[in-house]
N, C-alpha and C positions, 0 to 999 in steps of 0.2 A: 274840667270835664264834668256837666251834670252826671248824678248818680241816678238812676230810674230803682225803689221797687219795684219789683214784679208777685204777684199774686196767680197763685196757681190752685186750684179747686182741685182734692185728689182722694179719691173715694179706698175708703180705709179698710170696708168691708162693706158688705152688699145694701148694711142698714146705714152705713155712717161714713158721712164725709168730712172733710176735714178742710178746714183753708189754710196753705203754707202762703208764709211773706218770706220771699227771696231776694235776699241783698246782693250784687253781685261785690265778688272779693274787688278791696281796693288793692291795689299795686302796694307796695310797701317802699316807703321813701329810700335813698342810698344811704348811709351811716354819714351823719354827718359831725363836725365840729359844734363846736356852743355858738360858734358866729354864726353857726350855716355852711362852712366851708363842708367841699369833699375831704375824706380824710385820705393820709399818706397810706397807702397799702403796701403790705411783704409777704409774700406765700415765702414761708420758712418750711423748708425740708432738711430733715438729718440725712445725713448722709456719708457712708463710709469711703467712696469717692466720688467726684465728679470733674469732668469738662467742658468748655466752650469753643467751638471752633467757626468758622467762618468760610467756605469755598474749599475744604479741605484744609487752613491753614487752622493747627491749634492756636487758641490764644491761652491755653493754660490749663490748670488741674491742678485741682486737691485731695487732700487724704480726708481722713475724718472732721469732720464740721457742718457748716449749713453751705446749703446753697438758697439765696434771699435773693426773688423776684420783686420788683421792685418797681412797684407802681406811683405816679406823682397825682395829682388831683390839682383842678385850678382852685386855686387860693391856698393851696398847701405851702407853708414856710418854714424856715429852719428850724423853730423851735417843733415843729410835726417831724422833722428828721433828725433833730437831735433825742427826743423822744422814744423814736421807733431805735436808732441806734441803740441805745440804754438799755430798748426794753428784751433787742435778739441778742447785743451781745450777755445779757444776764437769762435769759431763758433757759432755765431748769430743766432738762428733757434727755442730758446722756446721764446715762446708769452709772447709779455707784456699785460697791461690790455686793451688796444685795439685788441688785436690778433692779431699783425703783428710780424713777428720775427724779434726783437728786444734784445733777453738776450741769454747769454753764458751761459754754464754748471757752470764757475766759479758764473752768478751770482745768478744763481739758486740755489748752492750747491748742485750740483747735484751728481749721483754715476758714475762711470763707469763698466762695463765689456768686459775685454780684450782677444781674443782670438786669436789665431794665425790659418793663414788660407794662405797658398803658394796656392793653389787655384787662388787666386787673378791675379796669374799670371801666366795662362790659356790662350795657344796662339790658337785658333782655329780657322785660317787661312787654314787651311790644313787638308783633312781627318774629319773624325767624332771623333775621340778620342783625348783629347785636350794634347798637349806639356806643360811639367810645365818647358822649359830646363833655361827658364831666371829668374827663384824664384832661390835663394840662395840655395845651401846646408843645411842639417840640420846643421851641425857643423858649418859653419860659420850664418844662422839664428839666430841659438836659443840665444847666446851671445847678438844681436843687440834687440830682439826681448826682453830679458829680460834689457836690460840694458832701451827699451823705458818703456817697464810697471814701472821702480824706477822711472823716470821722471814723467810719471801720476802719482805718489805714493807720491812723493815730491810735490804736486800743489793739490790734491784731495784726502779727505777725508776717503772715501769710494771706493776702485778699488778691483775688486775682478777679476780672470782670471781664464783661462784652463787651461789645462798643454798641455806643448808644444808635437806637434806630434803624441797627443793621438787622438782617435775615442771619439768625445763629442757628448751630443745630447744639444741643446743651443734651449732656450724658451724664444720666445722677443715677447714681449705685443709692438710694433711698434706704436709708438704716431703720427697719422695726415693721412698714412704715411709720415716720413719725413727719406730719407736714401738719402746721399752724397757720392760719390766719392769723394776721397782726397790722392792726392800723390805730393812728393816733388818737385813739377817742381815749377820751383819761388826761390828754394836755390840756394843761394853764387855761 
């Protein structure tokens, strides 16, 4: 995309004018890896409960923990989901007995609920209708997407999720509120 200066002559007071140089804003790139890759994204919300259902049928509920959306990116790979696992299940955000966040889901024992949401990477730079063109495929998503929820599954007791690609309706009782951004920039 060429960038145009623009120049605009705009009289300051009756004796003085003045010339502005008007740069039009650039778009700001999407967060990416050190390759260049998109990075693995998770809207992390605390949360004192939540569920996910499907047409009426629950697929499940939690008590206190996160609920982690769960966005894939093309060229995103295991070591970005081994990463982002590491970095929710250790995030510091429920209260110790002074009220400062101080304790991780591990040392809460807390639950999780995992959803998958290519949403997340939603480029709306352009136009009113947002571009998902840097979310993964579903074919290459769903593989990374399941392979992160074994990794929560191996480390937490309680993970319950949605199924990938479906229309969910998701009920988060939001603790504080407390919701994080968290994506892989900071891996290898």
């Amino acid at each position: 995309m060429m960038m145009v200066d623009i120049a605009m002559v705009v009289t300051v007071t009756p004796m003085t004018t003045a010339l502005l140089l008007l740069r039009p804003l650039q778009p700001s790139p999407l967060p990416q890896t050190s390759s260049g890759n998109p990075l693995v994204r998770a809207l992390i919300q605390r949360v004192s409960s939540a569920s996910v259902s499907i047409d009426g049928e629950s697929l499940g509920s939690i008590a206190t923990g996160f609920v982690v959306l769960l966005g894939v990116g093309q060229g995103d790979s295991p070591e970005d989901a081994r990463y982002l696992v590491d970095k929710t299940l250790n995030l510091r955000v429920f209260p110790d007995d002074a009220g400062r966040f101080d304790r991780s889901l591990m040392d809460i024992d807390g639950d999780l609920l995992v959803v998958s949401q290519f949403t997340l990477y939603a480029d709306t730079r352009k136009g009113r209708r947002p571009s998902f063109t840097s979310a993964a495929l579903p074919e290459v998503a769903m593989p990374l997407y399941q392979s992160t929820v074994e990794l929560f599954k191996a480390s937490c007791k309680n993970v319950v999720t949605g199924r990938f690609a479906e229309h969910m309706l998701v009920d988060i009782q939001n603790d504080g509120p407390v919701t994080i951004m968290l994506d892989s920039q900071g891996t290898p």
